[in-house]
N, C-alpha and C positions, 0 to 999 in steps of 0.2 A: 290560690285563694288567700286572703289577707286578713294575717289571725292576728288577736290580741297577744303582746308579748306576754312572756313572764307567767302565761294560764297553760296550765297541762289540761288536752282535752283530749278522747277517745277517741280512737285509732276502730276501724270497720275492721273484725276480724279480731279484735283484740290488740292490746298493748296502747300507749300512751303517746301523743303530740304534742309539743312545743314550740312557740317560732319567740326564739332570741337575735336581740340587735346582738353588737355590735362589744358594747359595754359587758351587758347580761353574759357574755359569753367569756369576755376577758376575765372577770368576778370569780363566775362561778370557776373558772380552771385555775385561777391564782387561789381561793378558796378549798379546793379538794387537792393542791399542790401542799401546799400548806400541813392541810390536816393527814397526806400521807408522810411529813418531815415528824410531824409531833408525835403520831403512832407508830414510827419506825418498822424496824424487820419483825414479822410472825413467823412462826415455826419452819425449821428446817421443812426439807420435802426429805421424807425418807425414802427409801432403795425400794427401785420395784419390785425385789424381790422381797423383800422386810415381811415378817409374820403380821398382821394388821394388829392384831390383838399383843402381842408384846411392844409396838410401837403406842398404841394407846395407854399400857401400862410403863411405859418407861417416859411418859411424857415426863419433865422436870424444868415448869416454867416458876414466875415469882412464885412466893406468899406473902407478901408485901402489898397494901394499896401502892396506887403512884402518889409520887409525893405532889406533881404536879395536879391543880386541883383539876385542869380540864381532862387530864385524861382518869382523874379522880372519878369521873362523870361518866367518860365513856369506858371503864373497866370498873366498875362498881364491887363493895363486899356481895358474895350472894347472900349472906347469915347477916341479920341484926340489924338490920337499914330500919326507916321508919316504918311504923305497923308490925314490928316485929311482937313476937313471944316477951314479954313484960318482966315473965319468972326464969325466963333460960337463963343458966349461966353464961354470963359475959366471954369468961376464957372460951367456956364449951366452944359459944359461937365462933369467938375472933379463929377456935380452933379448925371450926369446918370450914370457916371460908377462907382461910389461907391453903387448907387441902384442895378446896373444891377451885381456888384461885392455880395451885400451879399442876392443876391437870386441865385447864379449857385458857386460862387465858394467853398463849401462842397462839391458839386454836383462834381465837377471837380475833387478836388481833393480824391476820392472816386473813380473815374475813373481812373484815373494816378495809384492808389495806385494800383487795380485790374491791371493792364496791366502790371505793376513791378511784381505784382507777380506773375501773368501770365508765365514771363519770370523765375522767378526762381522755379517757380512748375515744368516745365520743362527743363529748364536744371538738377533737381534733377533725373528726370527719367533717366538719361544719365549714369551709373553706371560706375567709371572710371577704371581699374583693379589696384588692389594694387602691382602687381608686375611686374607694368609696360612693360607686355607683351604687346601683338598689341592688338587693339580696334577695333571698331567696321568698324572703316573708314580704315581699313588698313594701314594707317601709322605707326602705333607703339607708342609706348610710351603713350597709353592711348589716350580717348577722344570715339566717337563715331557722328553717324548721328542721326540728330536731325529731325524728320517730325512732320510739322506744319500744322494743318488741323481744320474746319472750322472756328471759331472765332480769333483763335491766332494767325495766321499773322498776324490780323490787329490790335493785341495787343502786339505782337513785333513790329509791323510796330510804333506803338502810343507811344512805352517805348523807343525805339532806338532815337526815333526824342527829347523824354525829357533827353534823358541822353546827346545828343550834344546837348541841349539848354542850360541844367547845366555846361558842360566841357565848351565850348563857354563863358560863364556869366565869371568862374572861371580864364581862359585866355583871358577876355577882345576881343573876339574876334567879331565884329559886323558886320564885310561883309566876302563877299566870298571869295577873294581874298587875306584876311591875312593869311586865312590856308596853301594859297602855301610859304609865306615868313615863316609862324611858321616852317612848314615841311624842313627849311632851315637850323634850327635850331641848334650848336652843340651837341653831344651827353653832354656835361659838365652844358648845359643850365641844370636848376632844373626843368624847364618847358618842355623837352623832352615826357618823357614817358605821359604827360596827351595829349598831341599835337597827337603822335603816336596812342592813342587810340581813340579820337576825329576823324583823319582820317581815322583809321581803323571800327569805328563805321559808320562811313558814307559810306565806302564800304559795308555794309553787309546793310544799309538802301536802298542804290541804288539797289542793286541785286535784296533784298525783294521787291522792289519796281516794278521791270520787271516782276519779274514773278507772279504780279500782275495784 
């Protein structure tokens, strides 16, 4: 059956569908290749035998945001962001989120990395034909349908939403509204093609997102 690229749609039984050319599929694996170089290593794996509750208490990750502003984005303070407490103390805050930063964020970032790779385990199973006959989705020129079932929606759903927080960071872009003036963009702008994928990433977040 011959589906619309680049649309996630509902799987009978549950879980999500996809059918990506050719491109779509080189993108998105050079894109979640990417964002597992920038979020680097997460937490040790401790000893099977490990007490659970002393390895949670001896967690010892940063207290430091990243200096880097995309992963600024995706490891955020938990204390003092916008909308916060107006009269807290400033130190107080900076004080619990550097606490509450080096007992989750290994944690976190151990999770990002799984969901990245999440995404390129599978698009690996997607075998492209090398002689660019027609593929799986019937469009031609390579690519195939991708089916997402139990846990990995919501680990494409977790890796889609950090790859716009990184492209986002990279093009300065902090509300909703500037992606329609980006998307206005000339094709000569050098900032084109990551705009183009930034909204194309967010069509295939929203799709996933319905047929959820």
């Amino acid at each position: 059956m011959e589906r619309e690229t680049g649309t996630f749609v509902p799987l009978e039984g549950g879980g999500a569908a996809v059918a990506l050319d050719e491109i779509e599929i080189q993108i998105l694996r050079s894109l979640a290749v990417q964002l597992l170089e920038l979020i680097g290593p997460g937490a040790a794996e401790p000893a099977e035998d490990a007490d659970p509750l002393a390895v949670l208490f001896a967690a010892d990750g940063p207290t430091e945001p990243p200096s880097d502003p995309a992963l600024a984005r995706l490891f955020p303070d938990a204390y003092g962001g916008p909308g916060g407490d107006e009269k807290a103390d400033p130190e107080e805050l900076r004080a619990h989120s550097a606490e509450f930063r080096r007992f989750t964020e290994n944690d976190l970032r151990t999770r990002k990395r799984e969901d990245a790779l999440a995404v390129v385990r599978s698009l690996d199973t997607l075998v492209t034909p090398a002689d660019g006959g027609e593929g799986d989705d019937g469009a031609g020129g390579g690519g195939g349908v991708l089916e997402l079932t139990g846990e990995l929606p919501l680990r494409w759903l977790g890796s889609l939403n950090d790859l716009r927080l990184t492209i986002a960071a990279r093009l300065e872009i902090t509300e909703d509204d500037e992606s329609a003036v980006l998307f206005r963009l000339p094709d000569s702008d050098p900032r084109k093609p990551m705009v183009m994928a930034y909204l194309w990433l967010g069509g295939l977040q929203e799709t996933l997102i319905e047929t959820l």
